[in-house]
VOVEXGU-135263 format. One record per residue: residue in one letter; x, y, z of N, C-alpha, C in turn. Coordinates in steps of 0.2 Angstrom, whole numbers, padded with zeros to 4 digits, always signed. Example, Ala and Ser with C-alpha at 12.3 -4.5 7.8 and 13.67 -1.06 7.14 Angstrom:
A+0066-0028+0039+0062-0022+0039+0066-0016+0039S+0064-0011+0035+0068-0005+0036+0064+0000+0039
# end
This chain:
X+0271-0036-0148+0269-0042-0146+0263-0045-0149X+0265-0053-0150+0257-0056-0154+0251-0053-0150X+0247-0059-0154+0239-0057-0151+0239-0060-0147X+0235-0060-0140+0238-0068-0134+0232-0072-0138X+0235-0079-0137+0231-0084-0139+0225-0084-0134X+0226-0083-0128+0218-0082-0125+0215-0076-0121X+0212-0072-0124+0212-0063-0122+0203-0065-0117X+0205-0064-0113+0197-0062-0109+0197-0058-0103X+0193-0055-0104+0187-0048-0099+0180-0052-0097X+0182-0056-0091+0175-0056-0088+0174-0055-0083X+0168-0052-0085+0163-0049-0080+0155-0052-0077X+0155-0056-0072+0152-0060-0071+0147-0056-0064X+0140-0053-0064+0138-0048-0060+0132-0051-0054X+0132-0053-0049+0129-0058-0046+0127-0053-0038X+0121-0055-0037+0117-0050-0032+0123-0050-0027X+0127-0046-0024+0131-0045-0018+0139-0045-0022X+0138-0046-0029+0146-0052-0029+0145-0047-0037X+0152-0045-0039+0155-0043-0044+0164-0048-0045X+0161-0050-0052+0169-0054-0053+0171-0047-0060X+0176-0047-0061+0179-0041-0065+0187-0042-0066X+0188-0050-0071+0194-0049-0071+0196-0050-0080X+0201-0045-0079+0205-0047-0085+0210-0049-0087X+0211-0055-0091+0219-0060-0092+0219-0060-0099X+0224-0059-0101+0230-0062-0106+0234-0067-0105X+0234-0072-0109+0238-0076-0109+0241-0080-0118X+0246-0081-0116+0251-0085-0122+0249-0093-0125X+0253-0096-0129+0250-0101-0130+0256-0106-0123X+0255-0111-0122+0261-0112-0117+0262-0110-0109X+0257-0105-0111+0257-0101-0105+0254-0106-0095X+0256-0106-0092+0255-0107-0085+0250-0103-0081X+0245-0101-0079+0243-0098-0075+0240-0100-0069X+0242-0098-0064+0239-0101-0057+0237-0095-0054X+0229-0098-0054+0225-0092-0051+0224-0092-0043X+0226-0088-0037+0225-0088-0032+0220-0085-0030X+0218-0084-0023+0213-0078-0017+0210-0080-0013X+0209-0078-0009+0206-0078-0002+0198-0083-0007X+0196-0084-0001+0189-0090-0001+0184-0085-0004X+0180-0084-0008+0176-0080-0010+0177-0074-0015X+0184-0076-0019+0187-0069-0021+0186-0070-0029X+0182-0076-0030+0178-0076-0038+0183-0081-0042X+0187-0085-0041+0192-0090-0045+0189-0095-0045X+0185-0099-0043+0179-0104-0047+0174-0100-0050X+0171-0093-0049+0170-0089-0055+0171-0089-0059X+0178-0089-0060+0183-0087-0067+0183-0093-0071X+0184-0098-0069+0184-0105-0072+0177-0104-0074X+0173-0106-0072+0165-0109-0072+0164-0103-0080X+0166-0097-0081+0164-0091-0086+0168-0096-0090X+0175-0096-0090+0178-0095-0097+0177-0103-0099X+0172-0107-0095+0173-0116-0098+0166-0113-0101X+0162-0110-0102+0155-0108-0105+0150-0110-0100X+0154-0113-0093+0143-0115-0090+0141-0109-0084X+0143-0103-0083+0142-0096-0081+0142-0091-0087X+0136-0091-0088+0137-0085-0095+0140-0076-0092X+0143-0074-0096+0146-0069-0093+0141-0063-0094X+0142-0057-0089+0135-0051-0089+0139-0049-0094X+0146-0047-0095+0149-0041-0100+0155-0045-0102X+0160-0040-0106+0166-0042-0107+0167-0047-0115X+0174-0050-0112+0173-0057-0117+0178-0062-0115X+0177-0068-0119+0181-0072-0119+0185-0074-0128X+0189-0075-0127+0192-0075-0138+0199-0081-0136X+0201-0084-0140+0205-0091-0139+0205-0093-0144X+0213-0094-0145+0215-0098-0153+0212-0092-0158X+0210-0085-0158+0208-0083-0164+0200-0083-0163X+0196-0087-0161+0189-0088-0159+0184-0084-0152X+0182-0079-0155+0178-0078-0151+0173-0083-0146X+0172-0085-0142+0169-0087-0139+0162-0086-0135X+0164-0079-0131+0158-0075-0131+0160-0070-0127X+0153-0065-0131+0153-0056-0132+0148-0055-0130X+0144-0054-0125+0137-0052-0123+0135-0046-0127X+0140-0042-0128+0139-0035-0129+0138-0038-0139X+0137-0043-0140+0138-0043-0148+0131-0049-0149X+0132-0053-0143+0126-0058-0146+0130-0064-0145X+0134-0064-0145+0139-0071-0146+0144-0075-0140X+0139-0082-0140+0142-0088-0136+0140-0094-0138X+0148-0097-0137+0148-0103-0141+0148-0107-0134X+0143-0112-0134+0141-0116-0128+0145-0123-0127X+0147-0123-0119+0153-0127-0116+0156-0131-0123X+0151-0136-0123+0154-0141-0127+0157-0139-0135X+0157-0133-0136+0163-0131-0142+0165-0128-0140X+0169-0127-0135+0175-0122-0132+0181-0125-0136X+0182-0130-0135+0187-0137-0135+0191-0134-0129X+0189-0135-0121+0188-0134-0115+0191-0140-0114X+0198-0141-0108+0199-0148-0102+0197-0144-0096X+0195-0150-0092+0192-0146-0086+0196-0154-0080X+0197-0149-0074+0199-0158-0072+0197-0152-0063X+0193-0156-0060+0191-0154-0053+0195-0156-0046X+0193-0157-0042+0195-0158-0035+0195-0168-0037X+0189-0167-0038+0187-0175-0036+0187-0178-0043X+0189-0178-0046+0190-0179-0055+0183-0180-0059X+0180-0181-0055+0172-0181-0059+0173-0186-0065X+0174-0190-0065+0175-0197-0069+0167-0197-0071X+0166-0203-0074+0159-0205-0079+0159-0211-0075X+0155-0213-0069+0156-0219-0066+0153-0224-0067X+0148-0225-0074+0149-0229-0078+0153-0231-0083X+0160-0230-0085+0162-0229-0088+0170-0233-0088X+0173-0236-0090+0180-0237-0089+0182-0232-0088X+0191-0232-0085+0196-0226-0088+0197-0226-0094X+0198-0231-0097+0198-0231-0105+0194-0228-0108X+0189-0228-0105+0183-0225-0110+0180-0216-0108X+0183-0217-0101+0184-0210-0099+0185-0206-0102X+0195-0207-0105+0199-0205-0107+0198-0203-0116X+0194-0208-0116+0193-0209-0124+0188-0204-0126X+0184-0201-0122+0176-0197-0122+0177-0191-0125X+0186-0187-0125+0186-0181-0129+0186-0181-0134X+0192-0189-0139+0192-0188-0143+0186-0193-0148X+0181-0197-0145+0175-0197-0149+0171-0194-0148X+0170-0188-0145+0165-0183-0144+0166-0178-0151X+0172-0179-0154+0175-0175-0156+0172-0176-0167X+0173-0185-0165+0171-0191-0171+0177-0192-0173X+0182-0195-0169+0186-0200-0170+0183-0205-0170X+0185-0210-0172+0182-0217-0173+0185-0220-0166X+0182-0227-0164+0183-0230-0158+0189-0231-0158X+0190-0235-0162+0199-0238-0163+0203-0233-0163X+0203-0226-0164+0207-0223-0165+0207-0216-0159X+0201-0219-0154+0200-0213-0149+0205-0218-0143X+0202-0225-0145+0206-0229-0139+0213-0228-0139X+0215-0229-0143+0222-0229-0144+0225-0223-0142X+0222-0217-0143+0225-0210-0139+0224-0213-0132X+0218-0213-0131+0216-0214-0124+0221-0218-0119X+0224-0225-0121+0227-0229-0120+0235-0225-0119X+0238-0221-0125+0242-0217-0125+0242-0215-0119X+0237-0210-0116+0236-0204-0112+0237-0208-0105X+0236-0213-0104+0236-0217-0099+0240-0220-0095X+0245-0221-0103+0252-0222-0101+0256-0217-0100X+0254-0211-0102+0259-0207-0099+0258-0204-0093X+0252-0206-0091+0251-0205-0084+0252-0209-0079X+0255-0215-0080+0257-0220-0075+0252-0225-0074X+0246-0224-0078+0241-0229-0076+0237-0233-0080X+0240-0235-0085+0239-0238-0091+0237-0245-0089X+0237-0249-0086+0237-0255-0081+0230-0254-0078X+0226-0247-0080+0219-0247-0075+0214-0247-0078X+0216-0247-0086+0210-0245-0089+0206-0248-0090X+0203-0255-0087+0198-0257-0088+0193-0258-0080X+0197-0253-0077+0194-0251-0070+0190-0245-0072X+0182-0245-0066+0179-0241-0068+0180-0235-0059X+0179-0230-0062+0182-0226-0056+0182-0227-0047X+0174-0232-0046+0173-0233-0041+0179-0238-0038X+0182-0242-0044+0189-0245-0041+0194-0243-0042X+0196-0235-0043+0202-0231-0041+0202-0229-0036X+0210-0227-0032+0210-0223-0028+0209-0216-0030X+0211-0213-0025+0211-0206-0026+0215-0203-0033X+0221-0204-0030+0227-0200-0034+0224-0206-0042X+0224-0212-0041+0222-0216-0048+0217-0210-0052X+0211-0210-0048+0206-0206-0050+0210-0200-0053X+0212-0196-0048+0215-0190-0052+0220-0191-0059X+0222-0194-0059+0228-0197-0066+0223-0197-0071X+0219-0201-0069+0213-0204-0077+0209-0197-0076X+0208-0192-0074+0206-0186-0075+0209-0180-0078X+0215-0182-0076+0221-0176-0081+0221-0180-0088X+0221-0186-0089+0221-0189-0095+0214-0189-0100X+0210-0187-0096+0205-0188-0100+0207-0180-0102X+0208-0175-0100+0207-0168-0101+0211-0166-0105X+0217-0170-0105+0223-0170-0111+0220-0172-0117X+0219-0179-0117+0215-0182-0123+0211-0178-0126X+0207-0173-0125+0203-0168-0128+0207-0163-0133X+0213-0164-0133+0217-0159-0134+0215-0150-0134X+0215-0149-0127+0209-0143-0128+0216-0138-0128X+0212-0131-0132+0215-0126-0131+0215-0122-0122X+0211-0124-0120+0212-0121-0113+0210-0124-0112X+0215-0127-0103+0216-0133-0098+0215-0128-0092X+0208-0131-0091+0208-0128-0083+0204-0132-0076X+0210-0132-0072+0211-0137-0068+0209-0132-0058X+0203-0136-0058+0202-0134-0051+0202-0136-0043X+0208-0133-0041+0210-0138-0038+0213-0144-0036X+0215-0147-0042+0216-0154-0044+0220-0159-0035X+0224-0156-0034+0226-0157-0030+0224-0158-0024X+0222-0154-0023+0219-0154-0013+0216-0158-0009X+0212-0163-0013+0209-0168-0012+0213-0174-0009X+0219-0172-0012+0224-0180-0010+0229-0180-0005X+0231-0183-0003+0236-0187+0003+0242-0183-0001X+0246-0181+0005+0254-0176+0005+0257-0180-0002X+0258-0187+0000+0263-0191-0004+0260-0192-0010X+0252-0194-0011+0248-0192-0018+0251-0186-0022X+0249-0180-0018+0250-0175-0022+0254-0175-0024X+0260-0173-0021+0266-0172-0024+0268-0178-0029X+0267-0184-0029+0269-0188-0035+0266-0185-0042X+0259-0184-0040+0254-0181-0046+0256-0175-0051X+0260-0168-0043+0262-0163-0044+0269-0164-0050X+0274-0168-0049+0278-0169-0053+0274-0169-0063X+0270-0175-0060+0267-0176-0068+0264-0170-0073X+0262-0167-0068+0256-0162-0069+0262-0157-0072X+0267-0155-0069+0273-0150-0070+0275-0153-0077X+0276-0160-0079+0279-0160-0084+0274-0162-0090X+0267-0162-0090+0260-0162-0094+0259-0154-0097X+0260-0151-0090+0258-0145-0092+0263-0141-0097X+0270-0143-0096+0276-0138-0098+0275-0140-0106X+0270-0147-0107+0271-0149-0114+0263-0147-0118X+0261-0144-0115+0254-0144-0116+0255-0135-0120X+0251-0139-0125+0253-0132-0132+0248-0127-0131X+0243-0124-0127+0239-0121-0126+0237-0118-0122X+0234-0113-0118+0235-0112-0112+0231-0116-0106X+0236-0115-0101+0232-0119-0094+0231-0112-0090X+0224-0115-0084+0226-0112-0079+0222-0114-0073X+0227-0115-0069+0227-0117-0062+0224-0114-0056X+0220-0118-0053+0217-0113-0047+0220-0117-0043X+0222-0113-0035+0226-0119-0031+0226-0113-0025X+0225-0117-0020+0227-0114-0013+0234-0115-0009X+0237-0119-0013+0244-0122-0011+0250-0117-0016X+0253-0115-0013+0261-0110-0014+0265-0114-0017X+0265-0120-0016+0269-0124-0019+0265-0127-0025X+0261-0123-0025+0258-0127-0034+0259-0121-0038X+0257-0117-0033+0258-0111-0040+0267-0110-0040X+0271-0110-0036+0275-0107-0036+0280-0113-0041X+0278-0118-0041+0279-0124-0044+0279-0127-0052X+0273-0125-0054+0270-0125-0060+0267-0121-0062X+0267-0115-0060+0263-0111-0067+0274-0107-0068X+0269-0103-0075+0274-0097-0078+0271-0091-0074X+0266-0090-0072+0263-0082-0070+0257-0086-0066X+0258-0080-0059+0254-0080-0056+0248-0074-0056X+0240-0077-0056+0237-0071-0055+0234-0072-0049X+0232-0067-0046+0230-0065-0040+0223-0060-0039X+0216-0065-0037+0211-0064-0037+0208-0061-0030X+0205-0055-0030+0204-0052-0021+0199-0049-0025X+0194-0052-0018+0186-0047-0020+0184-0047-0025X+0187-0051-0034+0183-0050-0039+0188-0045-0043X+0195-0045-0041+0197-0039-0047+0204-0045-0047X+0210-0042-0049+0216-0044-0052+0221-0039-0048X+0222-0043-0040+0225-0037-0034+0233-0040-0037X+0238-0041-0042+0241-0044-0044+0243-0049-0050X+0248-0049-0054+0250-0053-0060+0255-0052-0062X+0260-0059-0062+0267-0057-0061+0271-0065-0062X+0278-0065-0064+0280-0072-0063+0281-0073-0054X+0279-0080-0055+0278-0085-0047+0285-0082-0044X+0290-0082-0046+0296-0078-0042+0296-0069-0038X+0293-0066-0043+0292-0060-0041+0285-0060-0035X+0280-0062-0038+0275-0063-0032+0277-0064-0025X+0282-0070-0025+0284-0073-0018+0288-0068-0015X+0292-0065-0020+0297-0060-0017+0294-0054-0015X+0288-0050-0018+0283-0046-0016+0278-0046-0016X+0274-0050-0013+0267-0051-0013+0264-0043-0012X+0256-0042-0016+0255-0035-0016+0248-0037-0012X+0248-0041-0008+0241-0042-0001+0244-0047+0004X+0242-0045+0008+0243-0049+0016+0241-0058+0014X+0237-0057+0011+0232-0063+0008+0240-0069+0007X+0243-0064+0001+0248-0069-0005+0250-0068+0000X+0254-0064+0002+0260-0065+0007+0259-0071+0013X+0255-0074+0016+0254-0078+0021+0254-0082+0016X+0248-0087+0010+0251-0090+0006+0257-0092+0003X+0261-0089+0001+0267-0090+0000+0273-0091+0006X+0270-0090+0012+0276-0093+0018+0278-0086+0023X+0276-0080+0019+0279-0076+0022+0274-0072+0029X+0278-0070+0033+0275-0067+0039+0275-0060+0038X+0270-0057+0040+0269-0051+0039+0266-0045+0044X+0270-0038+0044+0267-0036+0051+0266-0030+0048X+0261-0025+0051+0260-0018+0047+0260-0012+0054X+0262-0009+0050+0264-0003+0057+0264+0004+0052X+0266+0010+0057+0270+0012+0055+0276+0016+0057X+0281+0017+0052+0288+0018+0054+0292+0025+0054X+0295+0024+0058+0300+0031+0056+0306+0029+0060X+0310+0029+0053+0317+0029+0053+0319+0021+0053X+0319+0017+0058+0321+0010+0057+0316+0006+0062X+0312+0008+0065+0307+0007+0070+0301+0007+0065X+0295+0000+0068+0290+0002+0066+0287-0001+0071X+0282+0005+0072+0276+0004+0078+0270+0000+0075X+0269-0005+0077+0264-0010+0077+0258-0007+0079X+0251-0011+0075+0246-0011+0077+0243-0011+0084X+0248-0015+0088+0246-0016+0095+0250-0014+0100X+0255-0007+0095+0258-0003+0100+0265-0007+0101X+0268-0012+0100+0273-0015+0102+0279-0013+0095X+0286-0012+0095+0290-0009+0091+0295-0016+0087X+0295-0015+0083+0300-0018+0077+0305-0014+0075X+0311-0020+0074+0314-0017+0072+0319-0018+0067X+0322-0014+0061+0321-0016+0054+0330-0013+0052X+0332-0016+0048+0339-0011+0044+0337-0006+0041X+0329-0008+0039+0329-0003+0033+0323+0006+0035X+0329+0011+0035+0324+0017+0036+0316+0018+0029X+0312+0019+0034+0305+0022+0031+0300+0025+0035X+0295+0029+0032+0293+0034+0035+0285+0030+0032X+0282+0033+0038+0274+0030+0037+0272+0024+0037X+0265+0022+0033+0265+0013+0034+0268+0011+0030X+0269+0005+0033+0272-0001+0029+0272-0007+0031X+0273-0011+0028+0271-0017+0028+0279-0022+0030X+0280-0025+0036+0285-0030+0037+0285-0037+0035X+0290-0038+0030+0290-0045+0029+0297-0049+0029X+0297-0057+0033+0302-0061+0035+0299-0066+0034X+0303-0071+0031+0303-0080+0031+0302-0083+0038X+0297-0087+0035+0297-0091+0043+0304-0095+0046X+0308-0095+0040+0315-0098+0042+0318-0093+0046X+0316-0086+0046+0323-0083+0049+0319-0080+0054X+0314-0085+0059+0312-0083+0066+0314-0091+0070X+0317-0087+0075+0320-0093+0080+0315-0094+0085X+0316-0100+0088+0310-0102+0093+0317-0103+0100X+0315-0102+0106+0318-0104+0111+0313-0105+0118X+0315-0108+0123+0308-0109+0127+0312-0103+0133X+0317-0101+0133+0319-0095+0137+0321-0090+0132X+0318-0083+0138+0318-0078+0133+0325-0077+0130X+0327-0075+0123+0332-0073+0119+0337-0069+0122X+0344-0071+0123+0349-0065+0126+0354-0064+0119X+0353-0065+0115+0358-0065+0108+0356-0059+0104X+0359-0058+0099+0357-0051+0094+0352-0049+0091X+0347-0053+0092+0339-0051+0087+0336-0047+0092X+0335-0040+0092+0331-0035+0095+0323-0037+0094X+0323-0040+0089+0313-0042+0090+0313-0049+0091X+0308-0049+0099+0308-0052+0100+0300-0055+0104X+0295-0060+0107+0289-0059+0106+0288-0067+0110X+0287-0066+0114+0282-0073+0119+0275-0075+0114X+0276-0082+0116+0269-0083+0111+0268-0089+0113X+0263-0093+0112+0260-0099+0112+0260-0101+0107X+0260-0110+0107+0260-0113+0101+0254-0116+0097X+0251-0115+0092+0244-0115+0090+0244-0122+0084X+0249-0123+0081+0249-0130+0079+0256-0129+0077X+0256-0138+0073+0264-0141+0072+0261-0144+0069X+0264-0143+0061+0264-0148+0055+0270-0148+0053X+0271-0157+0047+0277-0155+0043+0275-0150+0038X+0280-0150+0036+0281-0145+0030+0287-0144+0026X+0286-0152+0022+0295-0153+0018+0300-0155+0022X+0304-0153+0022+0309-0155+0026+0309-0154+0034X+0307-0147+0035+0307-0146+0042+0299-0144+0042X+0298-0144+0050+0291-0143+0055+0288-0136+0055X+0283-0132+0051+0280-0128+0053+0277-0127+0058X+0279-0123+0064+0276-0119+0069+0271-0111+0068X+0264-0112+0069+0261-0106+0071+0259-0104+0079X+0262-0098+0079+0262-0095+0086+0255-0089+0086X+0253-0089+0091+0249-0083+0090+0251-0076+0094X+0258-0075+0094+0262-0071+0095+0261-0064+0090X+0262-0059+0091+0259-0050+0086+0255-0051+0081X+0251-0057+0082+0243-0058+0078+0245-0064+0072X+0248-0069+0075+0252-0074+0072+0258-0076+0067X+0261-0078+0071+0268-0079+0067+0272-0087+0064X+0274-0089+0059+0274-0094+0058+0282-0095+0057X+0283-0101+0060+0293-0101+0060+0292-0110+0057X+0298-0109+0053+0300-0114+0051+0305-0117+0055X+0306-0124+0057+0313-0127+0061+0313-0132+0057X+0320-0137+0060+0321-0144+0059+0316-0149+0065X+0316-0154+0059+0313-0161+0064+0316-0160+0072X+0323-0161+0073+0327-0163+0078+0326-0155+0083X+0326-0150+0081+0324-0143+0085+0316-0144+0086X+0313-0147+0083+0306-0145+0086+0304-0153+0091X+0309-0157+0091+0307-0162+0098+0312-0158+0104X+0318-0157+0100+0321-0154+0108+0316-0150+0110X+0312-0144+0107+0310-0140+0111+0303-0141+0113X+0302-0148+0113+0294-0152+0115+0288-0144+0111X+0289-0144+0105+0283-0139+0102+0278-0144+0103X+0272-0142+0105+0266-0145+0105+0262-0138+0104X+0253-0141+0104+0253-0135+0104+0249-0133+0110X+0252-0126+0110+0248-0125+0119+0256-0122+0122X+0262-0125+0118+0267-0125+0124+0270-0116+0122X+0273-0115+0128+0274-0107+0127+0282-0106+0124X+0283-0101+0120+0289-0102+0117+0291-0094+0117X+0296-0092+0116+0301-0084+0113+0301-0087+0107X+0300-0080+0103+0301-0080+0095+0307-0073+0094X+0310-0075+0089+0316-0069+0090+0317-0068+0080X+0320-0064+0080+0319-0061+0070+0326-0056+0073X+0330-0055+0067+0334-0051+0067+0334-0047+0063X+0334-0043+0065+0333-0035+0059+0332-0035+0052X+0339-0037+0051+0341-0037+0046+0339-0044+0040X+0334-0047+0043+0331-0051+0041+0324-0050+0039X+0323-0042+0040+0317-0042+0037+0316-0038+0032X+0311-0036+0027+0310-0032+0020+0305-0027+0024X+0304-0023+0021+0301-0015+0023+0297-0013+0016X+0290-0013+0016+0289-0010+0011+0283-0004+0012X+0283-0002+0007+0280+0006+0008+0273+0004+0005X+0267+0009+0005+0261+0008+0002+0260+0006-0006X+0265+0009-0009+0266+0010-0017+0272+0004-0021X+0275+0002-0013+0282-0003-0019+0280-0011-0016X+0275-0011-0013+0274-0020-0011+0270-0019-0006X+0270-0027-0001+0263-0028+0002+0261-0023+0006X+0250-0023+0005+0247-0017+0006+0241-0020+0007
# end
């Protein structure tokens, strides 16, 4: 195999706080960084953009070391050829979007006429080529975010790293933006990588998902396989799935709170249960049909969620069911209201300490 176009070991060493991760990545490459709140992924950004120097390790891209503590050598933010695009786009709020946009490539010593003209490209592929003579305090949200992904393109950077870009905006923002981003990204010649709390960004837009817990790399894998086996409780509840931990013998598995499950698949010892919140049913009288696991619970919230209504129950230490719009008015879900959850055996995956979630 090549050399990856972005090879990095960083190790980042902070009173209470160790970051210790290691990424390879391709030219082309997708990455969406995930982890629990604290587990070092604006860390990892902040190191490899140059403004947290790293304790050890390194960072090397395109062929250029970037920096090697262990050698003497760091090349600071502004020669990375770094795009950065945050929560809240961090525009230059003196500044048009035009001129935003235009700031990589004459930072660079493009000439004016020929920075604008990218700039103005970049704006237009972003849908908002009509703005540019608006200065950020008269964008909206999602406007801001567009002319922040355009300024970061415009840069033409070898590494595109986007923090959170997303999460900031309204349902219907995002998801328009998410479209753009999915097809910016798939054209962008260098690597990206994405930090995101949302399942549906990584699962979405990156090619590999990495997975950051406590400061190591508890997982790295395509966005398919992770969803299919997440290897923490963490990713598994991010990605939708319900998870219960026991342990088992034979097709039972005895729960942490003493209450049994029940499974198709035989195994011995702990393990970890996992099912789609599609394939738990809700009823307001208890289950008399074929699901043996079965489980009283209260209703703790109701959101959309795409098509249909997610439901969280705080049922064997909380359980999340997906329904339709029309099933969750019949069954007056609010929260507080008391419901039966039901799962059918065969509905659920079984995994051991050694082949998935742990």
């Amino acid at each position: 195999m090549s050399e990856p176009f972005l090879d990095a070991h960083v190790v980042v060493r902070r009173p209470g706080h160790l970051l210790d991760v290691h990424l390879e990545a391709q030219r082309g490459e997708v990455v969406a960084v995930i982890g629990p709140n604290g587990a070092g992924k604006s860390t990892l950004v902040r190191a490899l953009a140059g403004v947290l120097p790293l304790t050890d390790g390194l960072v090397r891209c395109a062929g250029e070391t970037w920096e090697e503590p262990g050698r003497g050598v760091r090349v600071e933010a502004r020669r990375r050829h770094v795009g950065m695009v945050f929560q809240q786009g961090l525009l230059f709020p003196h500044l048009s979007a035009l001129r935003n946009v235009a700031f990589g490539p004459r930072s660079r010593g493009e000439p004016r006429r020929r920075a604008d003209e990218a700039a103005r490209g970049w704006l237009e592929r972003l849908g908002v080529a009509d703005l540019a003579e608006r200065r950020p305090a008269q964008l909206s949200g999602g406007q801001a975010q567009r002319v922040a992904v355009a300024r970061a393109l415009a840069g033409d950077p070898r590494l595109l790293l986007l923090d959170e870009p997303l999460s900031a905006l309204d349902v219907g923002v995002a998801a328009a933006l998410r479209l753009e981003l999915a097809r910016h990204l798939a054209g962008h010649d260098g690597v990206s990588l994405l930090v995101t709390h949302d399942a549906l960004d990584a699962l979405t837009l990156a090619t590999r998902v990495l997975v950051v817990d406590d400061g190591r790399v508890a997982q790295d894998g395509p966005p398919d396989e992770v969803a299919r086996r997440p290897a923490t409780d963490h990713v598994a509840r991010l990605v939708g799935l319900n998870v219960l931990r026991g342990t088992s013998e034979g097709t039972t598995v005895r729960l942490g709170d003493g209450s049994l499950l029940v499974t198709a698949v035989p195994a011995r010892g702990e393990v970890s249960a996992g099912f789609a919140p599609s394939a738990v049913t809700l009823t307001t009288e208890e289950p008399v049909g074929s699901a043996r696991n079965r489980w009283r619970g209260t209703v703790t919230s109701v959101v959309p969620y795409g098509a249909s209504v997610r439901v969280h129950l705080d049922a064997v230490g909380g359980l999340i069911a997906d329904v339709t719009p029309p099933s969750s008015a019949r069954l007056g879900l609010t929260p507080g209201t008391t419901v039966w959850a039901a799962v059918k055996a065969t509905e659920i995956s079984v995994y051991g300490r050694d082949t998935g979630l742990r």
